[in-house]
C-alpha positions in Angstrom: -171.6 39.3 -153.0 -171.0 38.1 -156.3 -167.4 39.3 -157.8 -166.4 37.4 -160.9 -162.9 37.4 -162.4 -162.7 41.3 -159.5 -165.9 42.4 -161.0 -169.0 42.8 -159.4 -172.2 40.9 -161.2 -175.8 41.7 -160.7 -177.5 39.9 -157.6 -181.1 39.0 -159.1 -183.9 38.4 -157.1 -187.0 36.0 -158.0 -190.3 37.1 -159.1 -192.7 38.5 -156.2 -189.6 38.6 -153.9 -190.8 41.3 -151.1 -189.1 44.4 -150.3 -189.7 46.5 -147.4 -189.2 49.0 -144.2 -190.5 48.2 -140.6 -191.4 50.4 -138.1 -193.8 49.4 -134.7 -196.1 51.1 -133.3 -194.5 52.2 -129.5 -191.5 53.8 -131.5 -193.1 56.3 -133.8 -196.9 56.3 -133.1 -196.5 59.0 -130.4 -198.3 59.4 -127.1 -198.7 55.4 -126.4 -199.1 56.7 -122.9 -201.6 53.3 -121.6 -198.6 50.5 -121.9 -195.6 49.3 -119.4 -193.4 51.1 -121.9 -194.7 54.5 -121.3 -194.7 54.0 -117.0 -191.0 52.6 -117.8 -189.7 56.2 -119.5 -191.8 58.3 -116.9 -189.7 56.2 -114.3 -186.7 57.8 -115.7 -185.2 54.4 -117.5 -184.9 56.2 -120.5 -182.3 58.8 -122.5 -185.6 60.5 -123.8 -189.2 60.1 -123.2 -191.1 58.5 -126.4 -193.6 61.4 -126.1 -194.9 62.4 -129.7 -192.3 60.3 -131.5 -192.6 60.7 -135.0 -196.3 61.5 -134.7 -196.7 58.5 -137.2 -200.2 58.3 -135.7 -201.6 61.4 -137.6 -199.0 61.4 -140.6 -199.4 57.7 -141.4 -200.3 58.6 -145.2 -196.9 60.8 -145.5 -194.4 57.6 -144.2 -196.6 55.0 -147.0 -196.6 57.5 -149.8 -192.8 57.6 -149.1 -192.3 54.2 -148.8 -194.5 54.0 -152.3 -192.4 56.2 -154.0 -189.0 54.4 -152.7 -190.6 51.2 -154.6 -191.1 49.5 -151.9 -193.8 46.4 -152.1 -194.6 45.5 -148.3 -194.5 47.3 -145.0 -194.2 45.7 -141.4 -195.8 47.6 -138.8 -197.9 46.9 -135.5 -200.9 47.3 -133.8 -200.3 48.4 -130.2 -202.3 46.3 -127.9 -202.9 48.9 -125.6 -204.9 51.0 -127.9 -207.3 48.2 -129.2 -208.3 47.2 -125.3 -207.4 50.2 -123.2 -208.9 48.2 -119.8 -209.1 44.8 -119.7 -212.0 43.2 -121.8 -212.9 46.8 -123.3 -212.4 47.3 -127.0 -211.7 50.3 -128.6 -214.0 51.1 -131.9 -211.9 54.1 -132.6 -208.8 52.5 -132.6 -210.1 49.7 -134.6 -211.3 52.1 -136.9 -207.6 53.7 -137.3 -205.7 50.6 -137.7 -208.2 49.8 -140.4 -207.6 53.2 -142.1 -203.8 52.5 -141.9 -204.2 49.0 -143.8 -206.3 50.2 -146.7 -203.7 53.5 -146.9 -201.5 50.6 -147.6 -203.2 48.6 -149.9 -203.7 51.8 -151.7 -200.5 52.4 -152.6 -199.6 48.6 -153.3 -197.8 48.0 -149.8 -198.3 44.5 -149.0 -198.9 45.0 -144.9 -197.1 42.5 -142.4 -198.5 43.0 -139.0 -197.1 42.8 -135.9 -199.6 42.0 -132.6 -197.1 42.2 -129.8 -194.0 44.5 -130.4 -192.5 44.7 -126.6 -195.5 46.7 -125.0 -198.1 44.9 -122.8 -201.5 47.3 -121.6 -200.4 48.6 -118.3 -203.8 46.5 -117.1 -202.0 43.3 -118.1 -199.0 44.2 -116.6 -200.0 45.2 -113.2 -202.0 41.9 -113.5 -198.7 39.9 -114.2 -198.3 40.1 -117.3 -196.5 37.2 -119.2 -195.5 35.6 -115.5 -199.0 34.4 -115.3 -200.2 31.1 -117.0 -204.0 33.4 -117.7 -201.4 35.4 -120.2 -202.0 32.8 -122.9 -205.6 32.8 -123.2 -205.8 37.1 -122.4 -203.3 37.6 -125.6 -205.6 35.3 -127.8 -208.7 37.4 -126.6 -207.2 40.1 -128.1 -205.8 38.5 -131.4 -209.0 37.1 -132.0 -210.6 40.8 -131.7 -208.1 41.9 -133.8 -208.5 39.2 -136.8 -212.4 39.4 -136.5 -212.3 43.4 -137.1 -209.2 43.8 -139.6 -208.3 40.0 -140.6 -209.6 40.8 -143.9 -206.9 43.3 -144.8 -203.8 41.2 -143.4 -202.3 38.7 -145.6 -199.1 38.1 -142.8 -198.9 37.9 -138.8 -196.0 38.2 -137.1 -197.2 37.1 -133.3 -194.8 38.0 -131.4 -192.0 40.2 -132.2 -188.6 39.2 -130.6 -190.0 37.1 -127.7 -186.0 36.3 -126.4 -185.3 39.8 -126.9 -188.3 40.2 -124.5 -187.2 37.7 -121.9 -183.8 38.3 -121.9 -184.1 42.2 -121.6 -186.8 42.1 -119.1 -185.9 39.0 -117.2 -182.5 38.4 -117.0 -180.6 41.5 -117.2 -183.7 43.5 -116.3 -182.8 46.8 -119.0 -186.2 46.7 -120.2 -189.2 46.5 -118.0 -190.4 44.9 -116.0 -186.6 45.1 -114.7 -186.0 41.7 -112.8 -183.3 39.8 -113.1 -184.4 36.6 -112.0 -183.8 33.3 -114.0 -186.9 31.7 -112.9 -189.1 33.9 -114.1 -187.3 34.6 -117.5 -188.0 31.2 -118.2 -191.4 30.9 -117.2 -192.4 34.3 -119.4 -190.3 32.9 -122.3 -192.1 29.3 -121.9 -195.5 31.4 -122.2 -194.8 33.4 -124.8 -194.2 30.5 -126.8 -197.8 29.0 -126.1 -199.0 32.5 -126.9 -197.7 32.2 -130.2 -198.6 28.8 -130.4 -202.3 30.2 -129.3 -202.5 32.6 -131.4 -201.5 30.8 -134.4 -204.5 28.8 -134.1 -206.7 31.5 -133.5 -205.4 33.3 -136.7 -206.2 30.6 -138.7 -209.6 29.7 -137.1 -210.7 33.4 -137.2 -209.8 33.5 -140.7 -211.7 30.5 -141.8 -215.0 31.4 -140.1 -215.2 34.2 -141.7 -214.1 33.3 -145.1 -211.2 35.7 -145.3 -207.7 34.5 -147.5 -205.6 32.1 -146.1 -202.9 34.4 -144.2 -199.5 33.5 -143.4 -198.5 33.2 -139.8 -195.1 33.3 -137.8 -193.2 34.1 -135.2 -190.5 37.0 -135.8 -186.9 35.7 -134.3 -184.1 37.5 -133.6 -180.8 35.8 -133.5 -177.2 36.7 -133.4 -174.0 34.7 -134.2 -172.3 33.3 -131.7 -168.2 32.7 -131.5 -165.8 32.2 -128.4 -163.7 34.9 -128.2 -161.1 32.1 -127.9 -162.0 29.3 -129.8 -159.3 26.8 -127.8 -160.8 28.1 -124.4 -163.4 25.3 -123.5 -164.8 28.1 -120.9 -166.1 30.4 -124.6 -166.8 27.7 -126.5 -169.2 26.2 -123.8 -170.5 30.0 -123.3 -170.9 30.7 -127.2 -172.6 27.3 -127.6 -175.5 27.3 -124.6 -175.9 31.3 -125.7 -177.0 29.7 -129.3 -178.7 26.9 -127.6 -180.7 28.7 -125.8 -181.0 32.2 -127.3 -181.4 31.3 -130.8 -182.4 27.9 -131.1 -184.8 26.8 -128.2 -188.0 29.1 -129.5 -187.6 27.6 -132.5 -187.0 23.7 -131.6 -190.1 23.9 -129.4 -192.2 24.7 -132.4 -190.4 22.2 -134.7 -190.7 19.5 -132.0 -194.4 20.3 -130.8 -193.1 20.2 -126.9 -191.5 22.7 -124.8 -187.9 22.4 -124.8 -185.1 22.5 -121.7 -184.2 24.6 -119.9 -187.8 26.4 -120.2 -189.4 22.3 -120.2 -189.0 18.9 -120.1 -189.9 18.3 -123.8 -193.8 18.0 -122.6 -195.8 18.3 -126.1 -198.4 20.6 -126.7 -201.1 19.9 -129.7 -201.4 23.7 -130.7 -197.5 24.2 -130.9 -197.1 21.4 -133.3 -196.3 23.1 -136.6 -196.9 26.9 -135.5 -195.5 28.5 -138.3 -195.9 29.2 -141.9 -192.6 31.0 -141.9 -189.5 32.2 -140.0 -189.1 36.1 -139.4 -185.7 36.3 -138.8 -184.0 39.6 -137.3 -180.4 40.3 -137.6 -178.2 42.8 -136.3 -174.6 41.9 -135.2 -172.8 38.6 -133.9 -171.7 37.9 -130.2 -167.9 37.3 -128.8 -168.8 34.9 -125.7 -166.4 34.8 -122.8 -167.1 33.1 -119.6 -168.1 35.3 -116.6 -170.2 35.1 -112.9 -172.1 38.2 -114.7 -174.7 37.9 -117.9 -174.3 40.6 -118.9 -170.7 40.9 -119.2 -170.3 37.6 -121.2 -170.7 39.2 -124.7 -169.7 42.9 -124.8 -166.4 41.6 -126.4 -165.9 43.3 -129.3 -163.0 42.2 -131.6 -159.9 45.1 -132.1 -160.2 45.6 -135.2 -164.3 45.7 -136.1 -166.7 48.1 -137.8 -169.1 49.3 -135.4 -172.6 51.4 -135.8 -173.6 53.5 -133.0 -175.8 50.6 -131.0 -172.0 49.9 -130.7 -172.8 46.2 -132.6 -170.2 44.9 -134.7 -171.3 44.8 -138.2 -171.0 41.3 -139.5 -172.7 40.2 -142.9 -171.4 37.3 -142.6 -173.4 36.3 -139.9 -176.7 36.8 -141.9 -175.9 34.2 -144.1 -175.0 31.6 -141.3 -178.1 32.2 -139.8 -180.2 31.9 -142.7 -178.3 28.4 -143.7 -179.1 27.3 -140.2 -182.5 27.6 -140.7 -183.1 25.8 -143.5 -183.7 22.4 -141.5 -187.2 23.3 -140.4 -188.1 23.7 -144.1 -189.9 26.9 -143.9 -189.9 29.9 -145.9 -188.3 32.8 -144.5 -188.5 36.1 -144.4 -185.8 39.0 -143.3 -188.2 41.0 -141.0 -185.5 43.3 -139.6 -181.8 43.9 -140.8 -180.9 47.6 -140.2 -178.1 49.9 -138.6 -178.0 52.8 -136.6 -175.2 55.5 -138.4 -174.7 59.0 -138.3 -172.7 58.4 -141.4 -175.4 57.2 -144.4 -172.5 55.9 -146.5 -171.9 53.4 -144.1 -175.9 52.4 -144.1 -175.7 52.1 -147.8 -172.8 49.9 -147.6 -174.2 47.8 -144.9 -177.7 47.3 -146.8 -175.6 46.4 -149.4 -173.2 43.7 -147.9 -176.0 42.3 -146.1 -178.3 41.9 -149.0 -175.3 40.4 -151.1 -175.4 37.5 -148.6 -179.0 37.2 -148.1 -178.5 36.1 -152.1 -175.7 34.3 -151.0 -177.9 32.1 -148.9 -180.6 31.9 -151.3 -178.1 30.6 -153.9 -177.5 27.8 -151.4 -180.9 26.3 -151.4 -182.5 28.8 -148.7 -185.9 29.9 -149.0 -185.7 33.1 -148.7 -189.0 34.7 -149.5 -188.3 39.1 -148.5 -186.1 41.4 -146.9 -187.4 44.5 -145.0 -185.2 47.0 -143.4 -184.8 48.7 -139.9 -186.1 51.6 -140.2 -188.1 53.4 -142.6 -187.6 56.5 -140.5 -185.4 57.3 -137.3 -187.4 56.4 -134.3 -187.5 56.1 -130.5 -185.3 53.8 -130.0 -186.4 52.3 -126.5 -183.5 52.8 -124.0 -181.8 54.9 -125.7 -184.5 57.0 -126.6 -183.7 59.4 -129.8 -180.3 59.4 -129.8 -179.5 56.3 -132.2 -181.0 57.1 -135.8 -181.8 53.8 -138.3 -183.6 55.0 -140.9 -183.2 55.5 -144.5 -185.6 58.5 -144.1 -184.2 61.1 -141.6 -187.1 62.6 -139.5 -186.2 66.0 -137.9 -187.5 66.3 -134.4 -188.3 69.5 -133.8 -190.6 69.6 -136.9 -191.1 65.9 -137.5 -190.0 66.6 -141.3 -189.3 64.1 -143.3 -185.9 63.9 -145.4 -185.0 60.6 -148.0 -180.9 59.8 -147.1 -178.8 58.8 -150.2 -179.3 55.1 -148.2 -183.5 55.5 -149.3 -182.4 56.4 -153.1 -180.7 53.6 -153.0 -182.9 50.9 -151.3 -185.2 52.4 -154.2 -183.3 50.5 -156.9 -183.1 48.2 -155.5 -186.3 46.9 -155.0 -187.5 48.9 -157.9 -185.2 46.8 -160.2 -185.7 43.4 -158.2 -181.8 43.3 -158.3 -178.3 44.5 -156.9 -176.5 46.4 -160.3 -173.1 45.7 -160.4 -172.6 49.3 -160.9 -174.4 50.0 -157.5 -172.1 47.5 -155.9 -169.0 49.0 -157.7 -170.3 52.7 -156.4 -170.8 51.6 -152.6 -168.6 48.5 -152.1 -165.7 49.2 -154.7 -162.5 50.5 -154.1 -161.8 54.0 -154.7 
């Protein structure tokens, strides 16, 4: 943040900067009961079933007046894959027909949409088949963007392809917490090296699609999450080599192999592939906490380190602006624009979500004051979700949803998101309200 001389000063943003809430489809849709997700909760993996959710199916129209009237200018959201092709090589007209509905609700109220084509879920069909462990995963994913761009391409000036794809691997394949629930190193790296051609893929289709049939130019990425990573002791070679291959691999390797053209180690041997050469028109970076490494036989014991004296939200993640603004430094060398797709907290406390919108944002400008291209930042979540494992019980959104009704309720944090983007700037005054001391 900007404090001049213990004053706060206004954080200005440029012209057209976007301003926005996410939200995907598995988490408040309701009754996605046709993907791997759905067969994962029934197996009992879950705190809570997703069941209705938030019923975002039906009350669409409610959640983007609200994000209208909180002056908001773009909306991520995504299409659940399992809906559009319900059996393998069947496409679903009435589904097709929704997700249109949703985008021109959108366009309506002057939401600019950024859509998401794979946000965790696979079709049960594709996952009994294999899913992302099969090589045929690459071309069966671009079937389906191309369908997608063909029917509703016209409407969708950003693509994100494939939301968190190390989240994915990771989860799925290495510590096995989200489905398919192996842990099994070999395989994480063969899902994580196709998911990268799938991107890669369905870049290329995008663009094609588009072109053929004379629709705008769209703007195509991959959305990344990354964390900091620090040894928890620094003189330790043991950390430092943990925290080092965690960023290596974790956050940097998706992202090399698209700036190189060729599949990086440990995932490849640098073999080049013509369609991942220059895959991206932008970064989507998500960012939620940073990462004390220590060295240990077990993955997933070598970053729940938390340091003594840390603010923590109910994810138990440390909260760490900081970090935000290392991150989006680091990405300048691949000279793309970039775009904050996800930056949120899950509170019971909304004073503490203000403040952390807040501190985050203030080094978002931070970053951009440095040279970084940073093009929007959209918060996690417009409304309180299903929160995957740990099904309702974490809440992240500036609009409280009350699950026994499905009501809708602005927090302070949405008033205040609101002037934010309705203004195009951080007051001082709002910084001195939230951040000063009392």
């Amino acid at each position: 943040m900007v404090v001049f001389m213990g004053e706060f000063r206004d954080l200005v943003f440029p012209s057209g900067f976007l301003w926005g809430c996410a939200v995907a489809a598995h988490q408040v849709e309701g009754n996605n009961t046709n993907n791997n997700w759905w067969k994962w909760e029934q197996e009992g993996h879950t705190l809570d079933p997703s069941g209705i959710a938030c019923d975002h199916y039906n009350r669409y129209e409610e959640d983007l007046d609200i994000a209208k009237k909180l002056s908001l200018n773009t909306f991520r959201t995504s299409i659940e894959w399992s809906r559009i092709e319900p059996k393998e090589g069947v496409w679903s007209d009435k589904e097709i027909k929704h997700y249109r509905r949703v985008l021109e609700a959108m366009k309506e109220r002057g939401l600019t949409p950024m859509i998401t084509l794979h946000h965790f879920t696979d079709p049960l069909w594709f996952a009994e088949k294999g899913g992302w462990e099969k090589p045929e995963s690459i071309d069966i994913f671009a079937r389906f963007v191309r369908k997608v761009v063909e029917e509703l391409g016209d409407l969708i000036p950003f693509y994100n392809t494939i939301n968190e794809p190390m989240v994915y691997v990771v989860l799925g394949y290495a510590f096995g917490v989200f489905p398919p629930g192996e842990r099994d190193i070999i395989k994480a790296l063969t899902v994580a090296k196709h998911l990268l051609l799938a991107h890669a893929k369905a870049y290329r289709v995008i663009h094609e699609v588009c072109k053929e049939k004379g629709y705008p130019k769209p703007k195509v990425g991959v959305v990344h999450n990354m964390m900091v990573f620090e040894p928890l002791d620094p003189n330790d070679e043991r950390h430092v080599n943990e925290a080092n291959t965690s960023d290596a691999i974790y956050n940097r390797w998706f992202l090399e192999s698209i700036h190189a053209g060729a599949v990086q180690p440990p995932a490849g041997q640098g073999e080049e592939f013509e369609e991942l050469k220059g895959a991206w028109d932008f970064i989507g970076l998500n960012y939620y906490t940073r990462n004390i490494c220590i060295s240990s036989p077990d993955p997933t014991r070598r970053f729940n380190v938390v340091p003594m004296d840390a603010e923590l939200t109910d994810m138990h993640y440390e909260v760490y602006p900081e970090g935000l603004y290392k991150l989006l430094v680091s990405l300048k060398k691949y000279g793309k624009p970039v775009y904050i797709t996800e930056n949120g907290i899950a509170t019971s406390n909304d004073r503490q979500r203000c403040r952390f919108i807040l501190r985050h944002i203030a080094e978002a400008h931070r970053a951009m004051r440095e040279g970084v291209d940073l093009k929007g930042y959209i918060y996690w979540s417009l409304i309180d979700n299903f929160e995957w494992n740990e099904g309702f019980s974490k809440r992240f959104g500036i609009v409280e949803v009350d699950y026994k009704t499905l009501k809708r309720t602005p927090r302070e944090s949405a008033y205040m998101y609101a002037e934010i983007a309705g203004k195009n700037k951080v007051t001082s005054d709002l910084m001195q309200k939230y951040l000063g001391r009392k």
